[in-house]
N, C-alpha and C positions, 0 to 999 in steps of 0.2 A: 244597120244594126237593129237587132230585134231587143226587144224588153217586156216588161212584165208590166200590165196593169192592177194596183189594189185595193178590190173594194171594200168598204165596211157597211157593215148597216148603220143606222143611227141608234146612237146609244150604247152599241156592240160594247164587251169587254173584250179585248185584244192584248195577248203576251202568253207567254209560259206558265209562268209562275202568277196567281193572284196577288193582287196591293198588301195582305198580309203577311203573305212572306216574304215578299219584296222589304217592308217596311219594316217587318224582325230579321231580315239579314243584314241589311245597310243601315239600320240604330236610326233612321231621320222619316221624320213625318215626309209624305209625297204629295203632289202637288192640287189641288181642287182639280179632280175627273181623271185623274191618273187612269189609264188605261183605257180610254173610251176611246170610241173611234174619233171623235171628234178634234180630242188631245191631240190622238195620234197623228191627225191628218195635220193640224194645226203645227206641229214638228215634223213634218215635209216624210210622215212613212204610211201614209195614206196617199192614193192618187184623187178618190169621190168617195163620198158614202150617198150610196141609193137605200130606197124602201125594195125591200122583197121583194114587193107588187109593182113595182117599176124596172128591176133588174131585168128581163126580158129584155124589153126596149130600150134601157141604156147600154145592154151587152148589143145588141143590134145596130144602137146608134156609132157607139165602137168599133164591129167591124166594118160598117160603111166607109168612116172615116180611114180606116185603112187599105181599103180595099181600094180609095182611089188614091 
């Protein structure tokens, strides 16, 4: 079975809609860092978050990994 790997950078904001309208649609305060990648990976919809400047070689070091 194949799947998808997702990266985020550090810091990244990640979702559709910004925390503002998130937080004037559903009436309730969100949670310290809502939408970061950090958050994100931290509730399991992140797989790593790399730097920019490292993504090259963590996308490299990835298909090694699968290649064997």
């Amino acid at each position: 079975m194949m799947g998808d790997i997702n990266i985020g950078e550090p810091g990244a904001m990640i979702g559709f809609a910004g925390p503002r309208v998130i937080k004037e649609t559903i009436k309730k305060d969100l949670p310290e860092g809502f939408q970061t990648a950090e958050f994100v990976m931290d509730h399991g919809f992140l797989d790593l978050i790399a730097n920019r400047k490292e993504l090259k070689d963590t996308i490299a070091r990835l298909l090694q990994l699968f290649a064997n």
